[in-house]
N, C-alpha and C positions, 0 to 999 in steps of 0.2 A: 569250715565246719561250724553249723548250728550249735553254738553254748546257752545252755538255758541260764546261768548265774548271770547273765546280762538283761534275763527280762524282769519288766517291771509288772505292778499287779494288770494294769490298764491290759499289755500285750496278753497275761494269761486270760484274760475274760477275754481276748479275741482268738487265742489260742483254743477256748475251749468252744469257741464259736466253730470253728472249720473242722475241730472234731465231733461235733453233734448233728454236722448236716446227713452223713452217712446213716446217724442210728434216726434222724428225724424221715429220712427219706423208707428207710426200713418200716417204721411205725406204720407210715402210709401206707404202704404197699401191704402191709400185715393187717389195715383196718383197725388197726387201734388208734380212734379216732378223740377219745379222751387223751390217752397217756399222749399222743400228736400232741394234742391242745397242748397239754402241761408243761411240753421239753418245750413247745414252741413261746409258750408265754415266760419263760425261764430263759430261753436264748435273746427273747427282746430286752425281757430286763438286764442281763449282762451286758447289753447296748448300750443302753440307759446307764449304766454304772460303771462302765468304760468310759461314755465321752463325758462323765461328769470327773472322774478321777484324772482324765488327761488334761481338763480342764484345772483341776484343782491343783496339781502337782505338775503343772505346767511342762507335760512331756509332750515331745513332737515325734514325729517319724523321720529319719533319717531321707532327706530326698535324694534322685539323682545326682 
């Protein structure tokens, strides 16, 4: 079972990545070609401020 009390900040900004591809894909298809723009320059940055915090707090991914 998925426990969220195990994630750290780094996973919820990739957490909130694979739930924004749905509503970024929607925008598209709706022609709202600003608000696109906005979610998608917001989804890079939580990129950007994910591999810097995994960086900083030295968290890895569990491999195989």
């Amino acid at each position: 079972m998925f426990i969220f009390k195990i994630l750290n900040i780094a996973d919820w900004f990739s957490f909130y990545r694979v739930l924004a591809i749905p509503i970024l894909l929607l925008l598209l298809f709706m022609g709202e070609r600003q608000i696109f723009a906005f979610a998608l320059l917001v989804s890079y940055s939580t990129d950007m401020i994910d591999g810097f915090l995994a960086r900083k707090l030295k968290v890895t991914s569990i491999g195989p």
